[in-house]
C-alpha positions as CSV (number, residue, x, y, z in Angstrom):
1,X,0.0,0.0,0.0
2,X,3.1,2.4,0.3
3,X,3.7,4.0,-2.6
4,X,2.6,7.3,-4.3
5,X,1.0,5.7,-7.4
6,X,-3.0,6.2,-7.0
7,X,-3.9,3.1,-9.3
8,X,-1.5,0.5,-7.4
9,X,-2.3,1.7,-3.9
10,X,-6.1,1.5,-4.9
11,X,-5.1,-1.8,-5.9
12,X,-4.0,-2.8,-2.8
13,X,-7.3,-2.2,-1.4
14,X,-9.2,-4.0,-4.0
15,X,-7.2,-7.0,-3.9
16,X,-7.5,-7.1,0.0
17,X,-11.7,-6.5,-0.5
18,X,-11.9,-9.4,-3.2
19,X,-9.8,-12.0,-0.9
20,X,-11.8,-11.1,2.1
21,X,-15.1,-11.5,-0.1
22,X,-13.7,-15.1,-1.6
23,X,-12.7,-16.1,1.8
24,X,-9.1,-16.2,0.8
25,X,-6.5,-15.7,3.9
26,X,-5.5,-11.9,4.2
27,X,-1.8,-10.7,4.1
28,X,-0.3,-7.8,6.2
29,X,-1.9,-4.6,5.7
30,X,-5.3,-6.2,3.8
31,X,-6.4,-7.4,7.3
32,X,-6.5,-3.9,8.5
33,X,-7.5,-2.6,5.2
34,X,-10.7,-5.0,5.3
35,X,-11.4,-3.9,9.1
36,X,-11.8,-0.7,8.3
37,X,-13.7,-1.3,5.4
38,X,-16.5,-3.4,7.3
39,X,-16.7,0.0,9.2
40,X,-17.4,1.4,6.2
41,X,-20.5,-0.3,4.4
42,X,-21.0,2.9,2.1
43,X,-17.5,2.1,0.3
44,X,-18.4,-1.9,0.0
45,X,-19.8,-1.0,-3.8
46,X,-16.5,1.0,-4.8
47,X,-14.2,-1.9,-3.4
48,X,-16.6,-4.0,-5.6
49,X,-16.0,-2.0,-9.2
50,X,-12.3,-2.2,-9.5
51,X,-12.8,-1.1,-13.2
52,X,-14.4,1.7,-12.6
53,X,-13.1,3.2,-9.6
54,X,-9.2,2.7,-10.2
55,X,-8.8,6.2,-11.7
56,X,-12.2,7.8,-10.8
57,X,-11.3,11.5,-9.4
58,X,-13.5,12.7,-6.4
59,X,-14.1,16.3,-6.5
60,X,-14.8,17.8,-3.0
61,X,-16.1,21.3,-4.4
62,X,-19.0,18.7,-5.8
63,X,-19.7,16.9,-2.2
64,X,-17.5,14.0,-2.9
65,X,-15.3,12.8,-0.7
66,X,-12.6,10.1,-1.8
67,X,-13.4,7.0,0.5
68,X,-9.3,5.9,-0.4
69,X,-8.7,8.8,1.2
70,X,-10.6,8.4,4.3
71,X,-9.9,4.6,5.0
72,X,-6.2,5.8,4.2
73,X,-7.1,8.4,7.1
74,X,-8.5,5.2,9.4
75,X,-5.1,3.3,8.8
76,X,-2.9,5.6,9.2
77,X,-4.3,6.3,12.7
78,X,-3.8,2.6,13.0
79,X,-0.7,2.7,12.5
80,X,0.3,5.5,14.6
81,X,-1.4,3.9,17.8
82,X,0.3,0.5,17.1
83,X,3.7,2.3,17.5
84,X,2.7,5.6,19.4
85,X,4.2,7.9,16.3
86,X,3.8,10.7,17.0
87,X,4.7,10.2,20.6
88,X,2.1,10.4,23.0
89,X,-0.8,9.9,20.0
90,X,-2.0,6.9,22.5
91,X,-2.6,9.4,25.0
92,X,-4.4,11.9,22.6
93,X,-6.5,8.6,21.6
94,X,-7.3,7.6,25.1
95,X,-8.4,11.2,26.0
96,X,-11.0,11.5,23.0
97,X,-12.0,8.1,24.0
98,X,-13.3,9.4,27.5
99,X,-15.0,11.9,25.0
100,X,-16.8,10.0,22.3
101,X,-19.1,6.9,22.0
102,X,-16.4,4.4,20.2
103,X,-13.6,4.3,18.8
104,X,-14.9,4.9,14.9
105,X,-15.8,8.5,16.2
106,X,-12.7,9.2,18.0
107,X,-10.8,8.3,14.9
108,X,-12.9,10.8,12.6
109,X,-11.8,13.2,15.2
110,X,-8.8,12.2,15.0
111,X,-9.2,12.5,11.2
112,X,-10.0,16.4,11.4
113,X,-6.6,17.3,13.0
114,X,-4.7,14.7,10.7
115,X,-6.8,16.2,7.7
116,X,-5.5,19.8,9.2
117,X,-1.4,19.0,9.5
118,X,-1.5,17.2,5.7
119,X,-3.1,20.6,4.3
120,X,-1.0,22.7,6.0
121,X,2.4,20.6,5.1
122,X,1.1,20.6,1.3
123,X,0.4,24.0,1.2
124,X,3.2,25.3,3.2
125,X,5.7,22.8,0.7
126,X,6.9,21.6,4.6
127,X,7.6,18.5,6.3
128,X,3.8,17.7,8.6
129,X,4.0,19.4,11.9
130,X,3.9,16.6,14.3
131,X,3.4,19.2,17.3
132,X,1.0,21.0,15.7
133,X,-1.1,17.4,14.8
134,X,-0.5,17.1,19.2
135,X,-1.4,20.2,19.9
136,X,-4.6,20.0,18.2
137,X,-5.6,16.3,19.5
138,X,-4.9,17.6,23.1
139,X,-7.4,20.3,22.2
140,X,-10.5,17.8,21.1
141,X,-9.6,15.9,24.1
142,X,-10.2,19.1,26.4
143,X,-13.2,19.8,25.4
């Protein structure tokens, strides 16, 4: 799934949709990739058109939001907690989950200040502001 071309990381998330649909064992990232799918029941058709969705462009100005983009968002959060990177995310986590109803939401919250750091890095031409990413979880868990 790491990689910067769109086609061959949406690939990765096809293949892992069709192997957990025929039953077939699931390989490294594809089991996390299908667990966040089955959160995701809106995106089961998309994982299920492979021909049509590979190089389909989601235009936000239009209401669309790219669901690569957002399970991306749920895995990468994943990820971070598995290894606590940024240091102290865990924390963040465990603060928003005194907050929220489950951890699905606290992820989307998560999401927003995840969301805010990628913007700012791209259009800033600047490495993601891990600090700023903290400072901004510490503030959904305050409040």
């Amino acid at each position: 799934m790491y990689g910067t071309d769109r086609a061959e990381i949406r690939e990765v998330f096809f293949r892992a949709w069709r192997r957990h649909r025929e039953r077939q064992p699931l390989e490294g990232i594809e089991k996390l990739i299908v667990e966040v799918a089955l959160q995701h029941p809106e995106y089961h058709a998309v994982l299920e058109a492979p021909d049509s969705q590979t190089d389909r462009d989601y235009a936000p100005v239009f209401g669309e939001s790219n669901p690569f983009v957002h399970m991306g968002m749920h895995i990468a959060i994943a990820e971070q907690l598995t290894i606590d990177q940024p240091p102290g995310v865990r924390e963040h986590y465990r603060q928003l989950q005194r907050r929220l109803p489950h951890a699905h939401a606290v992820e989307h919250a998560m999401m927003d200040c995840l969301n805010e750091m990628l913007w700012r890095a791209t259009r800033e031409h600047r490495a993601p502001d891990q600090t700023a990413y903290l400072d901004c979880l510490k503030r959904l868990g305050e409040t």
